[in-house]
BAFI-175214 format. One record per residue (C-alpha): x, y, z. Coordinates in nm, 2 decimals, padded with zeros to 4 digits. Layout:
<<X,Y,Z>>
...
END
This chain:
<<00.00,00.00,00.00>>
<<00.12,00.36,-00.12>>
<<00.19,00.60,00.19>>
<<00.01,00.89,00.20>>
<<00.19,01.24,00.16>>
<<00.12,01.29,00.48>>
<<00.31,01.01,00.60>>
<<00.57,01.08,00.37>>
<<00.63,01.39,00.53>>
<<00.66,01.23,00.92>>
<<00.88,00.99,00.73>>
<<01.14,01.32,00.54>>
<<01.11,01.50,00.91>>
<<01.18,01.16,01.08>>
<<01.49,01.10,00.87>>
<<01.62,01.49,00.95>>
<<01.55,01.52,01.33>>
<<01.53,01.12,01.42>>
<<01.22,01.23,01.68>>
<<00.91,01.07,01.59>>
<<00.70,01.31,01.81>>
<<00.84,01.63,01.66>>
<<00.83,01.45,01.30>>
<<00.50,01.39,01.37>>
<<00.41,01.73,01.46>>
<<00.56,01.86,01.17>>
<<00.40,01.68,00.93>>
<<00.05,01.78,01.07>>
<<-00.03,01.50,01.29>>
<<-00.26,01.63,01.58>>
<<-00.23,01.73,01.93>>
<<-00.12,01.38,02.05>>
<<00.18,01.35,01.82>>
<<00.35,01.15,02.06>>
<<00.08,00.86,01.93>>
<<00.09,00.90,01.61>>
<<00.43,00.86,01.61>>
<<00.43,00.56,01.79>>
<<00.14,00.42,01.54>>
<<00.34,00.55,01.26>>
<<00.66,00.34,01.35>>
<<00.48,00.05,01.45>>
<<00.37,00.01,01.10>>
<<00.64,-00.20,00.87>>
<<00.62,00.03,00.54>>
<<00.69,00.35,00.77>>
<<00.94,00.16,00.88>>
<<01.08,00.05,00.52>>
<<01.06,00.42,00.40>>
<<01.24,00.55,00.72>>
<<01.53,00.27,00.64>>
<<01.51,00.37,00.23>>
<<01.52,00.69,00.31>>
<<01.81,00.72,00.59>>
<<02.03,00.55,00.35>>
<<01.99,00.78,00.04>>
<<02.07,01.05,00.31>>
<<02.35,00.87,00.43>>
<<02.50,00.82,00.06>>
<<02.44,01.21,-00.02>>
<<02.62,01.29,00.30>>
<<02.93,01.09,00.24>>
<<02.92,01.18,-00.12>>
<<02.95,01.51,-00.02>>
<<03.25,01.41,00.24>>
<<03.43,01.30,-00.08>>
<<03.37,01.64,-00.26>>
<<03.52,01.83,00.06>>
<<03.83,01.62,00.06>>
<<03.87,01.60,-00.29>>
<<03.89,01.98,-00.34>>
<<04.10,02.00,-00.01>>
<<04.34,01.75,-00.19>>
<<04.31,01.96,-00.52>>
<<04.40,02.27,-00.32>>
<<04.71,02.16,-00.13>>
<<04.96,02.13,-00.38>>
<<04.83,02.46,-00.52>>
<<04.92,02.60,-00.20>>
<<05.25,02.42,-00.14>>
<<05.34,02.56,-00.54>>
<<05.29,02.93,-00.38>>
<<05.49,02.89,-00.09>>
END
């Protein structure tokens, strides 16, 4: 079953905080967030979305790691040349 965009969203603000209640608030879930939350995570394709979602995160971050220190790399013997 397709998750709605509202549980999309809990799942995106999930992923950036990793706290269900405020995730939950965020995405428009009502006063109780701290139950929908739990509900939310209880339910195996939230759960699926969280895990596809964390690691797409996790290979943007360290894609970007490898940017950082390649152009650090790049710029040291640049530097070294002027000295």
């Amino acid at each position: 079953m397709a998750l709605k965009e509202k549980e999309k969203l809990f799942c995106s603000y999930f992923c950036e905080s990793r706290n269900a209640r405020n995730a939950a608030a965020k995405a428009g879930y009502g006063i109780l967030t701290h139950r929908s939350a739990v509900k939310l995570l209880a339910r195996e394709e939230i759960r699926k979305e969280i895990s596809d979602e964390m690691m797409i995160h996790d290979l943007k971050v360290r894609r970007a790691e490898r940017i950082v220190m390649d152009s650090a790399v790049a710029q040291a013997p640049a530097e070294e040349a002027a000295e």
